[in-house]
C-alpha positions in Angstrom: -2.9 -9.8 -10.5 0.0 -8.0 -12.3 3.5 -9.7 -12.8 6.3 -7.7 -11.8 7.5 -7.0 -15.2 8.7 -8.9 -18.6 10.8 -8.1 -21.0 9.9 -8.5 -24.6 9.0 -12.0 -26.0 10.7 -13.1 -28.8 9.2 -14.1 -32.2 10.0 -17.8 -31.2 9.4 -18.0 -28.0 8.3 -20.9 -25.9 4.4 -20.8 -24.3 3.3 -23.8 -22.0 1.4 -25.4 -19.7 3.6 -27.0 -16.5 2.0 -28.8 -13.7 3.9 -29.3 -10.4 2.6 -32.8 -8.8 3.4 -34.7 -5.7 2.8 -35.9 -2.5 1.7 -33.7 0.4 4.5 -31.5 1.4 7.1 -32.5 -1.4 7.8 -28.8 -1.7 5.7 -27.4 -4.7 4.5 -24.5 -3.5 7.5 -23.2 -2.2 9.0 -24.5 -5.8 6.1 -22.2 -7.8 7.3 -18.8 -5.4 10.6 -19.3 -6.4 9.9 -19.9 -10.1 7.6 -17.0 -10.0 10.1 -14.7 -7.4 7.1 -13.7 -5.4 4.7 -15.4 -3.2 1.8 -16.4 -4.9 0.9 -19.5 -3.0 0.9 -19.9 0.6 3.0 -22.4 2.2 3.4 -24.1 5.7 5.0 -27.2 6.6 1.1 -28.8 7.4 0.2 -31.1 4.9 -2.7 -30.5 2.5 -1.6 -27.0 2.3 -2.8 -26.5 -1.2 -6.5 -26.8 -1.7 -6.9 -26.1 -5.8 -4.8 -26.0 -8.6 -2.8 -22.1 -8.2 -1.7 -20.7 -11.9 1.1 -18.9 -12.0 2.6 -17.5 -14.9 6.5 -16.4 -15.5 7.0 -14.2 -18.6 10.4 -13.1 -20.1 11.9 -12.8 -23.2 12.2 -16.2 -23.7 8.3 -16.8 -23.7 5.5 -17.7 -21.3 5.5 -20.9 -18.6 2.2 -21.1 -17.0 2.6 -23.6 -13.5 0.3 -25.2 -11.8 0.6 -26.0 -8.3 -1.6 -28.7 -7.5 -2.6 -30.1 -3.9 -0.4 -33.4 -2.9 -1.7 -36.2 -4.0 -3.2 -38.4 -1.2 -6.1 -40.9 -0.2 -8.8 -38.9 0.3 -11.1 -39.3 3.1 -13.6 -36.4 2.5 -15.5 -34.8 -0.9 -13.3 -31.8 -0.5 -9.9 -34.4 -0.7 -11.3 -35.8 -3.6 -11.5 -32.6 -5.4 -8.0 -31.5 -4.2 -6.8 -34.8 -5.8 -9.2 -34.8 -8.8 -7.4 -30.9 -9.6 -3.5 -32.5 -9.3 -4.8 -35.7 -11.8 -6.2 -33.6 -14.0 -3.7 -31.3 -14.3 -0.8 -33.8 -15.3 -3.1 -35.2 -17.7 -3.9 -31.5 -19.3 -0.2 -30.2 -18.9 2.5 -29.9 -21.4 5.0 -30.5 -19.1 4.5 -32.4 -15.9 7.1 -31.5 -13.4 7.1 -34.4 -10.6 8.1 -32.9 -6.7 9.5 -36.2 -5.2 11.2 -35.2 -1.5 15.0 -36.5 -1.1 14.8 -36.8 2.7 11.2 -39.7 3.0 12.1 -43.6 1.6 10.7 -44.0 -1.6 7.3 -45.9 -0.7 4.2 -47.1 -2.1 2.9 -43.2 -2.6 5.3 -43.0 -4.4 4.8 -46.1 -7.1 1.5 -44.7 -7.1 2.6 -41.0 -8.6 4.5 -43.0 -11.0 1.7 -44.5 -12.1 -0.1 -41.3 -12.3 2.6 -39.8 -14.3 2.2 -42.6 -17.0 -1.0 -40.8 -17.7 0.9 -37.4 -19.0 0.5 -36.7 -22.0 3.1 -34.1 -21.9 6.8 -34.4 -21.4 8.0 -35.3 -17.5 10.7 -33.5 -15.8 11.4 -34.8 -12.2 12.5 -32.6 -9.6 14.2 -34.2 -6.8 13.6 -31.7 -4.0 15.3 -30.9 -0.6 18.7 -32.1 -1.4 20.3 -29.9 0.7 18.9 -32.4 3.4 20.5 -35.0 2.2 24.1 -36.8 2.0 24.8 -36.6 -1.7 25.8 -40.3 -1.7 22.6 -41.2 -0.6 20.7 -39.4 -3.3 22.4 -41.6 -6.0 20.5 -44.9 -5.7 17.0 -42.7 -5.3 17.5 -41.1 -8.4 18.4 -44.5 -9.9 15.3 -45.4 -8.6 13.3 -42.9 -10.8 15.8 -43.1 -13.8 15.2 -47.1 -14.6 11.7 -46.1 -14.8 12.3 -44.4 -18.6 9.8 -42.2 -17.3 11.5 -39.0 -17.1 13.2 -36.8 -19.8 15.4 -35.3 -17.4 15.7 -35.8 -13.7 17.1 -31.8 -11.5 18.1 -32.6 -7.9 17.0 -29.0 -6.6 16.3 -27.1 -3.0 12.9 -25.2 -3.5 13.8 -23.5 -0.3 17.3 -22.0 -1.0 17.0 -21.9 -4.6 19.6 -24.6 -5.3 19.3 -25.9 -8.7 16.2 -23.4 -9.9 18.2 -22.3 -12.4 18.8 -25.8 -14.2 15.4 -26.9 -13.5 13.8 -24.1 -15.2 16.3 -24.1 -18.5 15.1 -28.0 -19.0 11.7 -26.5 -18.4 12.0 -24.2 -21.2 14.0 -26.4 -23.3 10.4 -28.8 -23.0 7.9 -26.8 -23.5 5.9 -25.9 -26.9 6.7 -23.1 -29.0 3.7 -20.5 -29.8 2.0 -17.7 -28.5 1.5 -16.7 -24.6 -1.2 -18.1 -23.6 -1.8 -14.6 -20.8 -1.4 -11.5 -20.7 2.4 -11.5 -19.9 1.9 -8.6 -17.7 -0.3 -10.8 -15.5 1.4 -13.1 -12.3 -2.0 -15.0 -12.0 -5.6 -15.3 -12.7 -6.9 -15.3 -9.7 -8.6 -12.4 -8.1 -7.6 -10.7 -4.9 -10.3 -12.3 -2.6 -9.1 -15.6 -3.1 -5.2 -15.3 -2.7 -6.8 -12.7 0.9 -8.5 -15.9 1.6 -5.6 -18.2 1.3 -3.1 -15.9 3.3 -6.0 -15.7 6.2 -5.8 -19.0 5.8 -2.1 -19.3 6.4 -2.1 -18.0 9.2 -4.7 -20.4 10.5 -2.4 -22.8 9.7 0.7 -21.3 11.5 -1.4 -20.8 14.7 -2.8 -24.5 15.1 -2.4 -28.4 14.5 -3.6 -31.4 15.1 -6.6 -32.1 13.2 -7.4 -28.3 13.1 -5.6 -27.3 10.1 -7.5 -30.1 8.4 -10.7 -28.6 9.6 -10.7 -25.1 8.7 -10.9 -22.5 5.6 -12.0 -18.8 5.1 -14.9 -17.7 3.3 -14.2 -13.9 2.3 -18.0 -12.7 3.7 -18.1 -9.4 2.4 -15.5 -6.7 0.8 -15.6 -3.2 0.8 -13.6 -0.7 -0.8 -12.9 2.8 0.4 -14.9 5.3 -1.1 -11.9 7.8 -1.8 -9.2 6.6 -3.6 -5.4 8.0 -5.2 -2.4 7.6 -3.9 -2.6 9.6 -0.7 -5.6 8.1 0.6 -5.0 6.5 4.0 -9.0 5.2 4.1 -8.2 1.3 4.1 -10.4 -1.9 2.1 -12.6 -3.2 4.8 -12.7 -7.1 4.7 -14.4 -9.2 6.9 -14.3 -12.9 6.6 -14.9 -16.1 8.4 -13.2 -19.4 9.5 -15.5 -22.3 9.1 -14.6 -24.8 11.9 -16.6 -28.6 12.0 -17.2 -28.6 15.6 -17.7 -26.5 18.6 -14.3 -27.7 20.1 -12.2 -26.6 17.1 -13.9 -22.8 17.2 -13.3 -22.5 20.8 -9.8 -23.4 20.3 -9.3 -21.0 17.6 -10.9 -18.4 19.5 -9.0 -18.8 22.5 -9.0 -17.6 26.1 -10.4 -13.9 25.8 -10.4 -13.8 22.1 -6.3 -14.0 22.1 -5.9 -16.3 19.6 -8.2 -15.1 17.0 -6.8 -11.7 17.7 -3.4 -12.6 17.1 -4.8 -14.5 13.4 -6.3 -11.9 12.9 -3.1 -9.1 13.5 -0.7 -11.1 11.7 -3.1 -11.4 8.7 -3.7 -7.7 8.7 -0.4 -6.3 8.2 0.8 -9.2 5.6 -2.5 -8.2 3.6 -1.1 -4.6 4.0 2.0 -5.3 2.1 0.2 -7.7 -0.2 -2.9 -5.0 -1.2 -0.3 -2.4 -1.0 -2.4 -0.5 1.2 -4.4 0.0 4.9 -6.5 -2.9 5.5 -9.5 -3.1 7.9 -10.0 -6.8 9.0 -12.9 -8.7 10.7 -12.5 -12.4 11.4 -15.4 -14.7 12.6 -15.0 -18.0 13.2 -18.1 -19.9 12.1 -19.2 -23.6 13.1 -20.2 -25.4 9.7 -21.0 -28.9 10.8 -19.6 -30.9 7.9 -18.3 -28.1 5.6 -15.7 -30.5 3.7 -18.6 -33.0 2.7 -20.4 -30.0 1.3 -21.4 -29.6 -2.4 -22.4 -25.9 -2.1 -19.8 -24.9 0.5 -17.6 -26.3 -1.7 -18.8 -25.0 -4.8 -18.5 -21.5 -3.3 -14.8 -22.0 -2.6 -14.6 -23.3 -6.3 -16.2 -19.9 -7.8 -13.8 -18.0 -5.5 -10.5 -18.8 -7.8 -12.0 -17.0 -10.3 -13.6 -20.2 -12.3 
């Protein structure tokens, strides 16, 4: 997928690796869109939003930051959790920069000792992000970032707001000012390298995940079946992609619910993901949803395996 545009990278410019880490819904997707001024990942205020590690890569003048927006770090309970943690472990370990999310409105817990004993694992330099302070009385953020400052963990610690923007602009100047010099890594004209079916996937998904809770959003994905393109192209033709996909449900309660009385909530999933993969593709869409009972999907190696090859591995 293209980027929207660079400018020329200088003959010293910086190129490296970040990784965004953090509990479930500390804010880093919404953090890697803003960096990134487009939506790359999806984002909803569900837990466990982010399933694999999403690269996203800003190029300017100044050089080339490659993030990675890793899923939240959390106990997992299924093969498919442990994957999703094994991706955000991993990817502090293999980052040059490791850019901890910690969320300014929860008490600092025992998840939290636990990140910071993750982080001690980085071999990279570690920025931390204090995130949705725009929540929060700024005399009550003082003693949290003390907190995270007697640690000696941290090169620099950014109170930010991923959602308004507040603080980007310092975080990402001590993100630069951190990372390695060299070459780009990318193709600077590139936002990401993952194809189209699995960032279609993910915003099908989203909208999953905006229509349902409970243990649903838990429960479900999207498998892109089969994709068509139309068979005249250019600029003026109005013949759209034909996609049709499934939602993979673990029991037969979950796909009736997702269904819904007469097809209406499927229908509506399936409308609201049509006309935001309209803007996304930049042109008509044809979509098919199915939903699909997989007993047991999350416990499965080749299910799983299939999602894996989807990123573009």
């Amino acid at each position: 997928m293209d980027s929207a545009g660079t400018g020329g990278i200088q003959q010293d410019a910086k190129s490296g690796t970040v990784a965004l880490v953090g509990r479930p819904n500390a804010g880093k997707s919404t953090l890697l869109n803003r960096c990134l001024a487009e939506k790359l990942a999806i984002v909803s205020d569900k837990p466990q939003t982010t399933r694999h590690r999403i690269v996203g890569i800003l190029s300017e003048d100044r050089g080339q930051l490659v993030f990675y927006d890793t899923p939240g770090v959390h106990k997992p309970q299924h093969r498919m959790n442990r994957q999703m943690v094994r991706y955000a472990v991993d990817s502090l370990r293999e980052a040059d920069v490791v850019c901890l999310l910690a969320d300014a409105t929860q008490s600092f817990g025992s998840g939290d000792r636990y990140m910071l004993d993750l982080l001690a694992q980085a071999k990279g330099k570690r920025i931390l992000a204090l995130n949705k302070v725009d929540l929060v009385a700024k005399p009550k953020l003082l003693p949290r970032m003390a907190i995270y400052g007697d640690t000696d963990l941290f090169e620099e610690i950014v109170p930010i707001s991923a959602l308004s923007g507040d603080g980007l602009d310092a975080l990402l100047e001590v993100l630069w000012r951190s990372a390695p010099s060299g070459a780009p890594i990318y193709d600077p004209e590139l936002l990401t390298i993952h194809p189209e079916r699995f960032l279609v996937a993910e915003r099908i998904r989203e909208k999953v995940l905006a229509a349902t809770r409970d243990e649903l959003p838990f429960s479900t994905t999207v498998l892109i079946e089969h994709w068509q393109e139309p068979e005249t192209t250019g600029a003026h033709s109005r013949e759209p992609v034909k996609i049709y996909a499934s939602i993979l449900v673990e029991r037969p309660g979950q796909k009736k619910i997702l269904v819904g009385r007469a097809g209406q909530m499927i229908k509506t999933i399936g409308t609201e993901a049509r006309l935001d993969l309209q803007e996304f593709l930049e042109r008509p869409v044809y979509l098919e949803l199915h939903v699909r009972h997989e007993p047991g999907w999350r416990e499965s190696a080749r299910l799983l395996a299939d999602l894996d090859r989807s990123l573009g591995r």
